[in-house]
Structure formats: structure tokens, C-alpha cells
N, C-alpha and C positions, 0 to 999 in steps of 0.2 A: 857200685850200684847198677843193676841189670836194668836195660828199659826193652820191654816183652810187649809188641803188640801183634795185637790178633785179630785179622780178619777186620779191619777197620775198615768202616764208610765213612765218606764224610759228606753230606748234601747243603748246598745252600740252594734259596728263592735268590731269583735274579730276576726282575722284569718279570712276575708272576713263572717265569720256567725254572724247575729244576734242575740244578747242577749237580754231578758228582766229582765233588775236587779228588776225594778219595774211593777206590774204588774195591776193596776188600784188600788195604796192605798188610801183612805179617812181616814181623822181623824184631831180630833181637839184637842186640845189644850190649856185648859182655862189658865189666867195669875197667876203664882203662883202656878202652877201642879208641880210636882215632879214625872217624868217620867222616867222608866226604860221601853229603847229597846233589846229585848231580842232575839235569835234563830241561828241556827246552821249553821256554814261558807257559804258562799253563800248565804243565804237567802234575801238579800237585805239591813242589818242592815246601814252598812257606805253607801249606795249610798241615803238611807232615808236621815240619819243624816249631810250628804252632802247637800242634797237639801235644809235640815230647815237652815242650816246655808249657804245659798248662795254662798255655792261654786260650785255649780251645778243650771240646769233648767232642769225643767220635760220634756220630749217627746213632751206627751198630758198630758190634765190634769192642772188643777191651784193651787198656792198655794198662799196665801193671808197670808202675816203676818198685824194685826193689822188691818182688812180689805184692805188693799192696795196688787193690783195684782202681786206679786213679778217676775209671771212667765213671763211677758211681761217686765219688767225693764232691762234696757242697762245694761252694765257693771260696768259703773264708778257710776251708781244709786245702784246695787247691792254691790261694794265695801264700798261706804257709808254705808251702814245697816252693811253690815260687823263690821266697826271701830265703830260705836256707839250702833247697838243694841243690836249684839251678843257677848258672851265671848265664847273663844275657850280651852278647857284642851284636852291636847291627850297624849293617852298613853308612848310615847317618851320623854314628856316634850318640846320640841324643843325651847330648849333654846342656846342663842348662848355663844359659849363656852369662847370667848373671853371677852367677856362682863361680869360684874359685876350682880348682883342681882338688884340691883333698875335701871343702862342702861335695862336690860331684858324688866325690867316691864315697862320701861316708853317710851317704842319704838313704840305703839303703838298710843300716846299721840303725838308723832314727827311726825307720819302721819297725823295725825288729824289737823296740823299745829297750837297748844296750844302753846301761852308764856311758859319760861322756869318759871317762878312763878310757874303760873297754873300745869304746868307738876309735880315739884318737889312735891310742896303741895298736890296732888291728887294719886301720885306713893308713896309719904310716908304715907297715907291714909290707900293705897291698902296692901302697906307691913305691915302695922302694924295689919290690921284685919287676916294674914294670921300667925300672929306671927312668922314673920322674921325679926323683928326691929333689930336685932344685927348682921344679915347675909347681910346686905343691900350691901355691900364692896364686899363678896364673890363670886368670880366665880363659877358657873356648878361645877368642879370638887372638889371643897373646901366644897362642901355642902353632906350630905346624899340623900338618893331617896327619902326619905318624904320633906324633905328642899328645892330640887327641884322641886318635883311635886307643894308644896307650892307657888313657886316662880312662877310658871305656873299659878296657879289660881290666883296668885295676876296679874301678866302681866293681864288674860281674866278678872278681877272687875276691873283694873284700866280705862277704858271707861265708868262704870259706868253702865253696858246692861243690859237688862230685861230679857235677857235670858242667860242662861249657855247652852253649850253643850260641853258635857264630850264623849269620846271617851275609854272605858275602863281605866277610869283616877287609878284605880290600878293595871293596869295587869303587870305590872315591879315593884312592890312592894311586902314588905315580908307582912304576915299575920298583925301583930302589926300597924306596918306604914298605909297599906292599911284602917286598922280600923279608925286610927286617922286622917285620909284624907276623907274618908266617917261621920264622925263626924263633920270634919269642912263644908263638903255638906250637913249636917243636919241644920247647923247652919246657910250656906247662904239663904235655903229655907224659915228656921224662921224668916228669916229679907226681906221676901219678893220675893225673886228672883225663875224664874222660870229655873226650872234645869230637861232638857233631857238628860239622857246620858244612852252608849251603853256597855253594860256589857253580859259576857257569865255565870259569879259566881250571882249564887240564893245569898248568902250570901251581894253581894253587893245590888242588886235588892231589897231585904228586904229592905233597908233604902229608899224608894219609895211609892208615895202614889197608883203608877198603874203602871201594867204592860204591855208591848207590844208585843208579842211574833209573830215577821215573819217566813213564810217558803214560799219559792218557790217564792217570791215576792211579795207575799198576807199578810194580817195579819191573821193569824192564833187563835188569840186571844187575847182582851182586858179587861182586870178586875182590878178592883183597888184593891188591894193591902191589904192595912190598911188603917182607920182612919185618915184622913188629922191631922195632928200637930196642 
């Protein structure tokens, strides 16, 4: 699944002045890229990574996932794409505290209006690739910050998406953990998935095949990285 945008603005009202978060960015996005967006607070990073994941629309400017014009789609067309094409990790986890480890991951699955079959079978799928089969029972606060951030990526694979989008998925993790979490994003890339995500640590951006680096709402510079896998 291609993500092709063009020429995108993005303006918000602030205190009656306009901002330009985005300021005419292009770029594409082959299927199966492993992308790190990179650059200094303000620079545009999450109102990008907002837009690829449809919880936003450009100004001006279009964005086409998969050839199809996203910037023109209603909202209840844009929520679809949400629940089956994109997966979402963000730095917080936002997982619900009350809830167990496999309800987390399989809530996404109850929007989708899936039989409890299909739900069960495809959340123990999700949790077993993240290697949380024995956490499935555990609440949020009965887990570690790697066990949760886990629990998150298993929620964003259980739909099944063609894309990931990470939102600094270690910046509330220690050194170790953060590593082993960036391993298993090695791993979902290997198996085909395409994975954007939004990092300020060079250290995590290494595990990427290209980099993005914004400033001022511009890109500032795009190179790949290493070596595709």
C-alpha cells in the first residue's frame, strides 16, 4: 500500500494567528518502506504522521493512500481506513487501564463489528506474535513498559494493516526495553509490513531503511538509511 502525498499544507488558528504546521510537503512511500520521521519540536513531525494516519486532512494539497484520494473522503470513509489499514503505537500506550491485555487488543476488532470467533482467534494471533501469550489476563498496571508497549502493537496488528505508524513507540522506555521493542519493529518489517514512525533518538532511526528529517514544515532531507533487509 503506497502513501503519495502532494504538495500538502496544513494551517491551524492559534490565538486568532495562523500557523503553517505543514508547508507544501511531497513524498512517497513505497509498500514495505521502513521509515523514520525525524526533526526538532515544532517542525511538523506529528501533524505529518497525523495526516498518514487519517486523523487529520491537508489544507491544500492531496494525499492518496493506495491511489485513492484520502483528502476528499468523509469521515466515516476515513474512520474505515483507520480500523483496517492503519495500525496505530504511541508513545503512551493508551491502553485502557481497566481492561485486560487481550479486551485492549481486541477492541479494535468490536468496532469492526467481527463475530466473537473471529475476534478471539485473530487477538490471540496478535498476542502471540508480540509474545504476550501468558499476559493475555493482565491489566496495564500488572505488566512492565515493554509488556505494555507490546500490548499496543499487538492492539495496532490485530486488524491486520499494511501500515504501522509509530509515534516515538520508545520514548517512555528504558535503554534495554526500548531495544527489544525496536527488534520486534525489525521483525514486523521482515514479514512485510510497512512501518512510519516518529522518533527524535538517531539510535532508534538506525533500525530504518530511510530517513525524514523536517524543519519549519518543509522536509529538510530525505536519504535512505541502510540497505533494505
Amino acid at each position: 500500500m503506497t502513501v503519495d502525498i502532494r504538495e500538502v499544507v496544513r494551517t491551524y488558528a492559534m490565538n486568532g494567528v495562523e500557523v503553517q504546521a505543514l508547508r507544501g510537503v511531497s513524498l512517497t512511500v513505497e509498500a514495505s518502506e521502513y521509515v523514520a520521521i525525524m526533526g526538532p519540536s515544532g517542525s511538523g513531525k506529528s501533524t505529518l504522521m497525523n495526516l498518514i494516519g487519517c486523523l487529520d486532512v491537508p489544507t491544500s494539497g492531496s494525499y492518496f493512500l493506495d491511489g485513492r484520494d484520502v483528502s476528499q473522503l468523509g469521515e466515516d470513509e476515513l474512520a474505515e481506513i483507520r480500523n483496517t489499514k492503519i495500525g496505530f503505537v504511541f508513545q503512551t500506550f493508551n491502553l485502557i487501564p481497566r481492561a485486560d491485555v487481550f479486551h485492549n487488543v481486541e477492541l479494535p476488532l468490536i468496532y469492526r463489528g467481527l463475530s466473537p470467533a473471529k475476534r478471539r482467534e485473530q487477538v490471540r494471533a496478535a498476542i502471540e506474535s508480540v509474545g504476550l501469550a501468558d499476559r493475555a489476563k493482565h491489566r496495564p498496571a500488572e505488566l512492565s513498559g515493554g509488556q505494555r508497549q507490546r500490548a499496543a502493537i499487538a492492539r495496532a496488528l490485530v486488524t491486520r494493516p499494511s501500515i504501522i505508524l509509530a509515534d516515538e513507540p520508545t520514548g517512555n522506555l528504558d535503554t534495554v526495553t526500548g531495544t527489544e521493542i525496536m527488534t520486534l519493529f525489525d521483525e514486523l518489517h521482515d514479514d512485510g509490513h510497512t512501518i512510519i514512525l516518529v522518533t527524535h533518538e538517531d539510535e532508534v532511526a538506525r533500525h530504518s531503511n530511510r530517513v525524514i528529517r523536517l524543519r519549519d514544515g518543509l522536509i529538510e532531507a530525505d536519504s535512505a538509511h541502510r540497505e533494505a533487509a
